[in-house]
Kinemage of the C-alpha trace (Angstrom):
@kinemage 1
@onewidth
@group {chain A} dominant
@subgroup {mainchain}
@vectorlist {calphas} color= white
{ca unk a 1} P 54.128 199.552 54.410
{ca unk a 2} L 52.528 202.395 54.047
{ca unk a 3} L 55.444 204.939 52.974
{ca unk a 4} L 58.873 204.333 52.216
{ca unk a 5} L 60.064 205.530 55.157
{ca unk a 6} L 58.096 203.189 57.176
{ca unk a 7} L 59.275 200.387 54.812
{ca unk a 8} L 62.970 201.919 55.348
{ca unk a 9} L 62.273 201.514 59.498
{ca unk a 10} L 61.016 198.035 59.046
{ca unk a 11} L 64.140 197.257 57.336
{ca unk a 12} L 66.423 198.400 60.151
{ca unk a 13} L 64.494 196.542 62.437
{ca unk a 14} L 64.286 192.934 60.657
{ca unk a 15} L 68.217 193.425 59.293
{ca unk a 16} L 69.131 194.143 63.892
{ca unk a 17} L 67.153 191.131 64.494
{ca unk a 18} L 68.941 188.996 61.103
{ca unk a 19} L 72.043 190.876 60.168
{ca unk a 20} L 73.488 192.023 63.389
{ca unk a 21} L 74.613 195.637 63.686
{ca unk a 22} L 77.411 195.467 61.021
{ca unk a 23} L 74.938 196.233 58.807
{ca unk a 24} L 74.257 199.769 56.936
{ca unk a 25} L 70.747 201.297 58.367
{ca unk a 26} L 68.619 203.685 56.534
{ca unk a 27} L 68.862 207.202 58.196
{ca unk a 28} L 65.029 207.077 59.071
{ca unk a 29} L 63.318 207.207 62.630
{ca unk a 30} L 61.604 204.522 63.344
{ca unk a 31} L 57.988 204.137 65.390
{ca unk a 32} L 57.060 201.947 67.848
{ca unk a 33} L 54.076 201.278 65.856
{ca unk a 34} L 56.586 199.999 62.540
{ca unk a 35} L 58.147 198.187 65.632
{ca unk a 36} L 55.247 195.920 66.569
{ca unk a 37} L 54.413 195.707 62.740
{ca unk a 38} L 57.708 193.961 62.293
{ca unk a 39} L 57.261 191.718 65.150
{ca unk a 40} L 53.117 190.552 64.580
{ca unk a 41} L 54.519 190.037 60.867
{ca unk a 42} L 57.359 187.306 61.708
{ca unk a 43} L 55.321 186.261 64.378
{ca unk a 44} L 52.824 184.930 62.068
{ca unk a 45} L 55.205 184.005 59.800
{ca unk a 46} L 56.643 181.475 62.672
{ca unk a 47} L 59.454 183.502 64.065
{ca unk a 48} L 59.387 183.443 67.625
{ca unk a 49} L 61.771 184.827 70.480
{ca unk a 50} L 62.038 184.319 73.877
{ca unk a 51} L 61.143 187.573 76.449
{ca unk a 52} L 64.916 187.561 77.513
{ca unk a 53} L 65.580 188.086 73.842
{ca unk a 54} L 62.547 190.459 72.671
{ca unk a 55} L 64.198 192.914 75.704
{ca unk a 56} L 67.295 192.544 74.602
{ca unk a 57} L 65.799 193.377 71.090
{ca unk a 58} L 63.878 196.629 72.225
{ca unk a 59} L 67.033 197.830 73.997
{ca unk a 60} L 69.358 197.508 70.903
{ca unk a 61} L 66.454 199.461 68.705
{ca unk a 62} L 66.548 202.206 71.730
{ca unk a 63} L 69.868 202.351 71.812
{ca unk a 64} L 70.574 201.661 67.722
{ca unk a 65} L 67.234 203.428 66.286
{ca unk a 66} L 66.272 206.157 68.869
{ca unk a 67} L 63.087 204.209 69.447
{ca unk a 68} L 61.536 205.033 72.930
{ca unk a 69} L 59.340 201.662 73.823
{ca unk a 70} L 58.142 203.714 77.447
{ca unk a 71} L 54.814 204.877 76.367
{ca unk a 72} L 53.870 200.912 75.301
């Protein structure tokens, strides 16, 4: 990651998709760009979601992060 607070964003991202939302996030806003970072990362890495659940995942980061996934 290029800064911490990208680093910070990617965490709140990977602990909504692993941890749930019971977990503490870092008080950072988080890009779109971090977003799909997170996502090509685990995707190489195996991880793999259905489209039900990758909407499902965008909507909890709108709602959760502030992210704003319109312009994609």
């Amino acid at each position: 990651w290029e800064t911490e607070e990208e680093a910070a964003g990617a965490y709140n991202i990977l602990a909504i998709i692993f941890k749930g939302l019971d977990v503490p996030m870092n008080d950072v806003p988080v890009s779109v760009k971090t977003y799909n970072r997170v996502i090509d990362h685990l995707h190489k890495d195996g991880w793999s979601a259905s489209d039900e659940e990758m909407k499902k995942l965008k909507r909890l980061c709108e709602q959760y992060l502030g992210m704003n996934f319109e312009d994609e």
